[in-house]
N, C-alpha and C positions, 0 to 999 in steps of 0.2 A: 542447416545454417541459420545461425541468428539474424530475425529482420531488421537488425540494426546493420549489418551487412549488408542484406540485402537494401535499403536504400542509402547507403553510398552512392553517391552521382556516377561518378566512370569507373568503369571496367577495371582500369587500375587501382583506384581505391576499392573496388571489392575486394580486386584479387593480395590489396597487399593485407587489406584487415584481415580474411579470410585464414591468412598463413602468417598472421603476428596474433590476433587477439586467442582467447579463448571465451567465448561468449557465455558458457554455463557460468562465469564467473558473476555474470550480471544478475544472479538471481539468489544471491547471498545465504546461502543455505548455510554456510557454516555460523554465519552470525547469527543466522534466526535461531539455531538451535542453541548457541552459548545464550540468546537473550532467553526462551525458554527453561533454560536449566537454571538462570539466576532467581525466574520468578517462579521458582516449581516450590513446592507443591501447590497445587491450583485444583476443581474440582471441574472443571468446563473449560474447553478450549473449543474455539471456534473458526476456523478458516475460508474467509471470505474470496472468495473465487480459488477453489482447493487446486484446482486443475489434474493433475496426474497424482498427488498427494504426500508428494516431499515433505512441506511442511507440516501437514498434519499429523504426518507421519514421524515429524519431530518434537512434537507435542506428545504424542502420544507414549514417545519411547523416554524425553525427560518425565513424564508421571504416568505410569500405564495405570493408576486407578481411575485416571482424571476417564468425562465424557468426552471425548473427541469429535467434532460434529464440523461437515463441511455445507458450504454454500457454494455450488456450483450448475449456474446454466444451463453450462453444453454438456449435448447426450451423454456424447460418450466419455468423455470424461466422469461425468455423474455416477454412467453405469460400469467403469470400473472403477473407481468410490467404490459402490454399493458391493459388488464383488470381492472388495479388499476390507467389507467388516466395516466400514465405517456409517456412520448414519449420517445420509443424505440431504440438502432443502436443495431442489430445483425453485430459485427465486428470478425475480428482477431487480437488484441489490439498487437501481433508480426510481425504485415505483412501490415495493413491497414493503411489508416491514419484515424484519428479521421476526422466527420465531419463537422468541425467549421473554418471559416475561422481561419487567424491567428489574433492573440490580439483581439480576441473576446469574452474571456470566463472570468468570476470572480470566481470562484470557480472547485479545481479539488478533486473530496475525491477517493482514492486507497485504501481500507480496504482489507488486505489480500489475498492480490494478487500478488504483485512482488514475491514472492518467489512460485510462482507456475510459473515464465516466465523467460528465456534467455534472450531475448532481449532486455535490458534495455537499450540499447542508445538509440535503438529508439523507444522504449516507453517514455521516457524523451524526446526524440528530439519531439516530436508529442504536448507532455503535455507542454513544451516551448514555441512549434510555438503557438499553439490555447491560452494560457494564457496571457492574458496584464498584464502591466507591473502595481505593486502593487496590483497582484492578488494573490490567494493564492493556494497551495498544501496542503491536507490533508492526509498524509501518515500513517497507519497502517499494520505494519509487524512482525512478531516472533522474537522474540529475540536470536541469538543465543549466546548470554552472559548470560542469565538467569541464576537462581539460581542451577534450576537443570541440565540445560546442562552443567553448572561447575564441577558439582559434577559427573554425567556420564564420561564427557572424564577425570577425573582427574583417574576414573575408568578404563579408557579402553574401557569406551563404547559410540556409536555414540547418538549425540546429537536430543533429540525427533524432534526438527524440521526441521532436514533434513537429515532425514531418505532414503536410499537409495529404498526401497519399499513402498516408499511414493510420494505425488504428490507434493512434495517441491522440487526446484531445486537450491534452491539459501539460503544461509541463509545471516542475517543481525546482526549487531552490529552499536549503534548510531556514532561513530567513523569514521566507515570503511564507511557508507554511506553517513556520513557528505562529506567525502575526493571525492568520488567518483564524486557526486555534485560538488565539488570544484574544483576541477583536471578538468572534462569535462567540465564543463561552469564556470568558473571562477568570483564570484562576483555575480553570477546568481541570488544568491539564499540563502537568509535571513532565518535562523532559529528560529521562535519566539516563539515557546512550545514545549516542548517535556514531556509527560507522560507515564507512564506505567499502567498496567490493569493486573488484577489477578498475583498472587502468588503461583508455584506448587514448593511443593505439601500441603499446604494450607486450608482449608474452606475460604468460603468468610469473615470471621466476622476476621480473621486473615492477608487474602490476599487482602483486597482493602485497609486498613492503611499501608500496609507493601510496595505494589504496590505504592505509595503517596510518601512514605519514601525512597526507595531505587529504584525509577525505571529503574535504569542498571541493575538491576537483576529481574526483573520483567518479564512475560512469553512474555507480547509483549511489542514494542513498537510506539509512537504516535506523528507524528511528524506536527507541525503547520509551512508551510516554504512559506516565501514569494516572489517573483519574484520581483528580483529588480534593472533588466537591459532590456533591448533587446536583445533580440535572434538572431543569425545569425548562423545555423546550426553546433554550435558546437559539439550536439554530435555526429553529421555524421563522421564529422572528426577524432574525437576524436581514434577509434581502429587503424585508419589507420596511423595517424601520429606518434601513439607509438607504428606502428608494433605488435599490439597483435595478436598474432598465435592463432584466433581463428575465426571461420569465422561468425562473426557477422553480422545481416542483415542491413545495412545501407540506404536501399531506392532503389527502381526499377531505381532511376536516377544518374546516375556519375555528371552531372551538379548542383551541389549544389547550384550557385549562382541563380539559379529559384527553386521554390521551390519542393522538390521532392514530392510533392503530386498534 
């Protein structure tokens, strides 16, 4: 069962989402792979938080000459990666840096993962340095504009996907993340598709047209963004120049003009 189910408030909204939604649908695999096949041929795809290996696995099958290479934490997940041929980093995608040099990578896919992490400067400053320039980001995240987290808070009640007893810490809106990109690296960063994936609360036969039709309300979002400058450690700078009172991790190094990894 999808944990977007599982924190539904009552019994009856589990039991009714449980027997309308179809939850695989939140994890937009078909989009990722049609974004991949637009941008192929590529020589490095990299998949940040691979999990079971869908995606990589979609990467690999739009260019099977490309490197295919995952970043994945957990064990076991890692260790069937490693058993499925793939080449493995066991990182901490909030504290590491990625292992590529810089402007060396064609491909970055993020499926449902930012909003499990704080640290988004410098996961962006990371996913910057290592990308060349007219490489691509494959962003997938929760919407928290969807249709029904409209309808919750207009209730009174917090939005399913960021839920305070849940492992979301962050929620998105294509807007707010567009600016965010924009604001920290300026110019950076080309948006060239954006779709949505399933419809709660929905069947599929109703939520993949409607997901098509209206993907600002859609449960997730998919974003195709291309890199379309040189990086020079803008989001290191970026908390501290505006003073954000939060203590963000910007890199082991205060010399940013080398690079902090």
């Amino acid at each position: 069962m999808d944990r977007e189910i599982d924190y539904a408030s009552t019994p009856l909204e589990r039991f009714l989402l449980s027997k309308l939604v179809d939850p695989r649908l939140n994890y937009g695999r078909e989009i990722i792979a049609d974004y991949l096949t637009k941008v192929a041929p590529y020589d490095t795809a990299v998949d940040i938080g691979a999990g079971e290996g869908k995606d990589i696995e979609s990467a690999r099958r739009a260019c099977p000459t490309a490197r295919a290479i995952s970043i994945e934490g957990y064990a076991p997940y890692a260790k069937g990666l490693e058993e499925r041929g793939f080449e493995v980093y066991k990182i901490d995608i909030e504290r590491d840096c990625l292992p590529f040099d810089d402007d060396s990578v064609d491909v970055i896919i993020a499926n449902q993962v930012l909003e499990h992490t704080k640290e988004v400067f410098w996961i962006f400053h990371e996913i910057s340095r290592v990308l060349r320039v007219g490489a691509h980001v494959i962003l997938g995240v929760p919407n928290l504009a969807a249709l029904h987290n409209r309808i919750l808070l207009a209730l009174g009640r917090q939005p399913t996907v960021i839920q305070t007893n849940s492992a979301h810490v962050r929620g998105f809106t294509k807007p707010d993340l567009l600016k965010f990109l924009a604001s920290s690296f300026p110019e950076g960063y080309v948006c060239r598709a954006r779709r949505g994936a399933n419809f709660y609360p929905f069947p599929p036969l109703v939520a993949k047209p409607l997901a098509r039709l209206l993907p600002g309300m859609a449960w997730g979002m998919f974003l195709l963004l291309m890199k379309s400058r040189p990086y020079s450690q803008e989001f290191l700078r970026y908390p501290e120049e505006n003073r954000l009172e939060t203590p963000f991790y910007i890199g082991r190094a205060r010399d940013w003009a080398a690079s902090a990894c």
